[in-house]
C-alpha positions as CSV (number, residue, x, y, z in Angstrom):
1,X,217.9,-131.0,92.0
2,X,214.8,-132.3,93.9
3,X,212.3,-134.3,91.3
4,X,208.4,-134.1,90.9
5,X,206.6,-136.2,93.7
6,X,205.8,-139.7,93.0
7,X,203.3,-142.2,94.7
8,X,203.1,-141.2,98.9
9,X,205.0,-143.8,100.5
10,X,203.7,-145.9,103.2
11,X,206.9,-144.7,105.7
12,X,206.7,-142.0,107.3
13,X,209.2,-139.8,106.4
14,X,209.9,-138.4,110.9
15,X,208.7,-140.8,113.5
16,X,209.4,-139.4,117.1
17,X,208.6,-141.7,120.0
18,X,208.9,-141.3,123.4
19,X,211.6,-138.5,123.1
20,X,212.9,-136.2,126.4
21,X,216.0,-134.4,126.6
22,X,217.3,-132.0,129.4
23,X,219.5,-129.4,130.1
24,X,221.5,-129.0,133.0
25,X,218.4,-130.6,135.1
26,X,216.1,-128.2,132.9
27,X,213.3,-130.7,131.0
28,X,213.7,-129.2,127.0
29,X,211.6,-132.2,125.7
30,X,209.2,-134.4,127.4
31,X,208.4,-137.7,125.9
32,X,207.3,-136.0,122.2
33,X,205.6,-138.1,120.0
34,X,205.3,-136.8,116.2
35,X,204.8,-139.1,113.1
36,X,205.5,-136.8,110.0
37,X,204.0,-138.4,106.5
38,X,206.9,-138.3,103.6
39,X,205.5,-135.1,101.4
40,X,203.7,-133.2,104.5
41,X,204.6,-129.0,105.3
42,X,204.4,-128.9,109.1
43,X,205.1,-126.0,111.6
44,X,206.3,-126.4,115.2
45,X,205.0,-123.5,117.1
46,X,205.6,-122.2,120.8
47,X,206.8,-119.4,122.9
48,X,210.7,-118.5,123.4
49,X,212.1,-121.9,125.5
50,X,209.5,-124.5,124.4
51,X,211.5,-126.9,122.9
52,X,211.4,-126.2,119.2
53,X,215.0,-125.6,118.5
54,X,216.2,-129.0,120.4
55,X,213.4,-130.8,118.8
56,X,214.5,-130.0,115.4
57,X,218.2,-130.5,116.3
58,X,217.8,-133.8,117.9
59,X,215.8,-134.8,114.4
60,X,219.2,-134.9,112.4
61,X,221.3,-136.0,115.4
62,X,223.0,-132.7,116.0
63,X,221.6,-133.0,119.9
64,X,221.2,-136.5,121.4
65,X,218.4,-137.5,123.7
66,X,218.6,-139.0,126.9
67,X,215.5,-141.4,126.1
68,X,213.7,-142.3,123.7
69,X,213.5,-143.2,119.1
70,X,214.1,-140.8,116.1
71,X,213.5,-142.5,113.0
72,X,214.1,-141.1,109.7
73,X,212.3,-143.1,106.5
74,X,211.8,-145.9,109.2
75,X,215.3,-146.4,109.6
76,X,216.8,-145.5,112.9
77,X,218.7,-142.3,113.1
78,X,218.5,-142.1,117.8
79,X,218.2,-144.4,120.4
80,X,218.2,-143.5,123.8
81,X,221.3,-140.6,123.2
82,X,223.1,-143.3,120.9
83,X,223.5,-142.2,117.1
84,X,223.2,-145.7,114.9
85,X,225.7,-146.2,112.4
86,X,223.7,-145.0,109.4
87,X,223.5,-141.2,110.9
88,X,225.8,-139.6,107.9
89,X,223.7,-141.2,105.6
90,X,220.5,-139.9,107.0
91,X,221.4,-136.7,107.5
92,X,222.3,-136.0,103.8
93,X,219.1,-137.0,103.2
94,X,218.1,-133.8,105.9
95,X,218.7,-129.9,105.1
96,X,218.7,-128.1,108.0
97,X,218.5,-124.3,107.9
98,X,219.3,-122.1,110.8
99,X,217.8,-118.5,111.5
100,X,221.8,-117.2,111.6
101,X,221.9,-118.6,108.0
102,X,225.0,-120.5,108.7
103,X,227.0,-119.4,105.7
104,X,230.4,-119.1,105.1
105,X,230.5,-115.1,104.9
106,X,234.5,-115.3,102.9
107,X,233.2,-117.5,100.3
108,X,231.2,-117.1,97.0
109,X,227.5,-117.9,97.0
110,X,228.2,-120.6,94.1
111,X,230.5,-122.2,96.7
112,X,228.6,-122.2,99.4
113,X,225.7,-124.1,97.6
114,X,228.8,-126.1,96.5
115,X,229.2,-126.8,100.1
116,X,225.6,-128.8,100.1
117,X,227.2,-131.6,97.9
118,X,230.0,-132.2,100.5
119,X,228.7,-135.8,101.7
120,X,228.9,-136.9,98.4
121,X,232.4,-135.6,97.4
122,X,235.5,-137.7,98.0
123,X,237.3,-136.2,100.5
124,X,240.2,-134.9,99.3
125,X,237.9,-133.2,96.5
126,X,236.2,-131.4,99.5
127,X,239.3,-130.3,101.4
128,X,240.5,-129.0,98.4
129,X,237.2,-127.5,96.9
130,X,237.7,-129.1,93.5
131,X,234.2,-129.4,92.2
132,X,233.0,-130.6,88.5
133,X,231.6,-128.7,86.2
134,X,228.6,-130.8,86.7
135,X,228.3,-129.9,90.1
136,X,229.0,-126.1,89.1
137,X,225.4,-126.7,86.7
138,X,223.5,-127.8,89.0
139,X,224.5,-125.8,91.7
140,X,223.6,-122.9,89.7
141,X,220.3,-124.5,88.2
142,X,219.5,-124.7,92.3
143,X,220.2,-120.7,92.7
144,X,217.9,-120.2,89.9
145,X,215.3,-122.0,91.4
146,X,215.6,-119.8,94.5
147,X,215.6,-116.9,92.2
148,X,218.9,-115.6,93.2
149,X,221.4,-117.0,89.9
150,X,222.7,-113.3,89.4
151,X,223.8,-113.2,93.0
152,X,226.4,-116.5,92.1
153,X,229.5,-114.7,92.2
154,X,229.4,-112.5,95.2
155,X,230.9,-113.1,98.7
156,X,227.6,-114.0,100.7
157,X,228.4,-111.0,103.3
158,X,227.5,-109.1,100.6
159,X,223.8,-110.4,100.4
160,X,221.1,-109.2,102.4
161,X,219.6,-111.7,105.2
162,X,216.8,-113.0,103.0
163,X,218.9,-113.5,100.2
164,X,221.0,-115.6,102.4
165,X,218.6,-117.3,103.4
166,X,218.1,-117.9,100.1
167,X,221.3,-119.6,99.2
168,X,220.6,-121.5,102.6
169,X,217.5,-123.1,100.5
170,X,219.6,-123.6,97.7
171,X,222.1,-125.8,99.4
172,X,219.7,-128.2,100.9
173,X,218.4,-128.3,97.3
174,X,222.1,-129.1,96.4
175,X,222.4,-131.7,98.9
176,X,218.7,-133.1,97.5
177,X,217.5,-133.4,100.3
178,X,214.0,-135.4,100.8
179,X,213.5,-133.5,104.3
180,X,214.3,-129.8,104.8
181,X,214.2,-128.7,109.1
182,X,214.3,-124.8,109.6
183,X,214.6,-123.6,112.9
184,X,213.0,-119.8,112.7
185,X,214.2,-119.3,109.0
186,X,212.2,-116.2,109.2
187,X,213.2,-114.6,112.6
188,X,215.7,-112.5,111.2
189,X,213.8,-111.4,108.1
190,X,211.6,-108.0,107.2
191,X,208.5,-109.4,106.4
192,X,208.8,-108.6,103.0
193,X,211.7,-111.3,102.8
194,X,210.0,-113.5,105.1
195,X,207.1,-113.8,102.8
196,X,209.4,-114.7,100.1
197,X,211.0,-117.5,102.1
198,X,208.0,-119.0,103.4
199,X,206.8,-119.1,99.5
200,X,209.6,-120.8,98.6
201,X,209.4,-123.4,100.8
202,X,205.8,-123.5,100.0
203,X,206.8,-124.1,96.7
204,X,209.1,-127.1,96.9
205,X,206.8,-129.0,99.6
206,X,204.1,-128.7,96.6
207,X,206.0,-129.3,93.7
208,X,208.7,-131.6,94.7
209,X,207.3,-133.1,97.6
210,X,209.8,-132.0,99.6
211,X,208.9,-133.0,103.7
212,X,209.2,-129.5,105.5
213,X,209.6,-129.4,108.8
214,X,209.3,-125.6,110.0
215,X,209.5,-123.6,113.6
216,X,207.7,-120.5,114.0
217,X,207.1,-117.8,115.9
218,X,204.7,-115.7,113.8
219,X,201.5,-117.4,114.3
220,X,199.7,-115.4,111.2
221,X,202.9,-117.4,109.0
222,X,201.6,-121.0,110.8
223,X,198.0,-120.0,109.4
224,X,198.8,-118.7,106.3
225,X,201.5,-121.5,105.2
226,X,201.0,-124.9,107.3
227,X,197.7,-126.7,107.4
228,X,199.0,-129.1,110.1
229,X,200.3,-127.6,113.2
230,X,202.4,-129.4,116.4
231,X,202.3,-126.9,119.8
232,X,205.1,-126.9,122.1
233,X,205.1,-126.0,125.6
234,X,207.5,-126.5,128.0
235,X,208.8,-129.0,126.2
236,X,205.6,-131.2,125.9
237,X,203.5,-131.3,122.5
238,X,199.7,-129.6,123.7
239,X,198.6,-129.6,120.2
240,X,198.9,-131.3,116.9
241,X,196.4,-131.3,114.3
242,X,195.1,-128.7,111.9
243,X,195.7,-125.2,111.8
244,X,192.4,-124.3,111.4
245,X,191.4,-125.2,115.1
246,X,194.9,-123.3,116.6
247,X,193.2,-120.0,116.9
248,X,193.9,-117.4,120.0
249,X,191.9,-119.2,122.6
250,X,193.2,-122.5,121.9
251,X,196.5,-120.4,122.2
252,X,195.7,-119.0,125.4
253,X,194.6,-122.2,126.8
254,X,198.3,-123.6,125.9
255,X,200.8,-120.4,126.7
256,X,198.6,-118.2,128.7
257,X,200.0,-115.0,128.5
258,X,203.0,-115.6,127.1
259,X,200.3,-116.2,123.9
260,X,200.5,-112.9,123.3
261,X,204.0,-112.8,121.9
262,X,202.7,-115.3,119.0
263,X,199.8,-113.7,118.6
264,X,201.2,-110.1,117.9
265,X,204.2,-111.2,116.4
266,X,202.0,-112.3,113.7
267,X,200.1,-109.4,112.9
268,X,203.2,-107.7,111.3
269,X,203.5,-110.4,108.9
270,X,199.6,-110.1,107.7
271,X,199.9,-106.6,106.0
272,X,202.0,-107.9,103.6
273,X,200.8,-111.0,102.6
């Protein structure tokens, strides 16, 4: 489990620099700069295709760049499409959650937060999923924390999408990781559940200190949640700065009319906060 924040560090906890990746000839990313401080809640933000998704996935070396740096507590994680040596090591410092949930549907929630703990299990512990009864504690103490501990025992096919989600939070929490990535964790969600969800995450960038790096696509979330906000376009970052000053003509000025989708896709969202 994640302990209270201590003294800021000096590091950032994500530098970006210089970044571009492409698709087939298609430009995803465009030389994206981003410097993320170790303890900040930041959303990503942009219409469908503008380079949120690759940005995040390239952050924990699940995509590789063609060009440019990714460093992750000032260690290199990228370099010009080549993964450095310490990758595994970084990325269990990373949870990444994924809009799909990325569960295993046949298994029990307990051992799918088990699941978070892998890249710290001897191998043939993993393959055979023996775990400790250590492990078992504080896997559960990491469901409580999500508010989902009665839900241990059932298949997680049996859970509905925000309680997934939920376990999804629990096992980055398992893994304790430093930096959690979500990629549209609330996409799929009613906005009842996405509220909850977007507390929660709240709630362990505050208290823990957690570094939570989020993509949106409900603008009225951004605003609510994130103070600091980075706009993609195209693939190239048009904004980054405070929330506060991304309202719908700076929006406009960015996406044009495809502003609109953010816009209403927000307005949902604010009747039940």
């Amino acid at each position: 489990m994640p302990q209270s924040p201590t003294a800021s560090s000096t590091t950032p906890a994500v530098e970006v620099f210089n970044l571009s990746k492409s698709f087939k000839g298609r430009q995803a990313l465009q030389q994206v700069n981003l410097s993320v401080a170790e303890g900040e809640m930041v959303a990503l933000v942009g219409a469908s295709g503008s380079g949120k998704s690759t940005l995040l996935r390239n952050l924990n070396g699940l995509q590789q760049a063609e060009q440019g740096r990714i460093e992750i507590f000032g260690t290199a994680l990228q370099t010009d499409g080549v993964l450095h040596s310490r990758v595994r090591q970084l990325r269990s410092q990373m949870g990444f959650i994924f809009q799909q949930f990325n569960l295993v549907n046949r298994l029990t929630v307990l051992e799918n937060v088990l699941i978070g703990n892998l890249s710290q299990v001897p191998m043939t512990r993993s393959l055979l999923g023996w775990f400790t009864q250590a492990e078992k504690q504080q896997a559960l103490m990491a469901l409580e924390q999500v508010g989902i501990l009665n839900q241990a025992n059932k298949r997680a096919s049996a859970l509905s999408g925000g309680q997934q989600q939920r376990v999804a939070i629990a096992r980055c929490l398992m893994q304790g990781a430093r930096i959690i990535l979500a990629d549209e964790p609330i996409a799929s969600l009613d906005p009842e559940s996405a509220r909850k969800v977007m507390n929660l995450l709240t709630t362990l960038n505050r208290k823990y200190g957690i570094t939570v790096l989020v993509s949106l696509h409900q603008v009225q979330m951004v605003r609510q949640y994130c103070d600091r906000t980075v706009a993609l376009c195209d693939g190239i970052v048009r904004f980054d700065g405070d929330t506060v000053h991304l309202d719908d003509n700076c929006l406009a000025s960015i996406y044009g009319s495809a502003a609109e989708e953010l816009v209403l896709a927000g307005h949902g969202e604010a009747l039940v906060v």
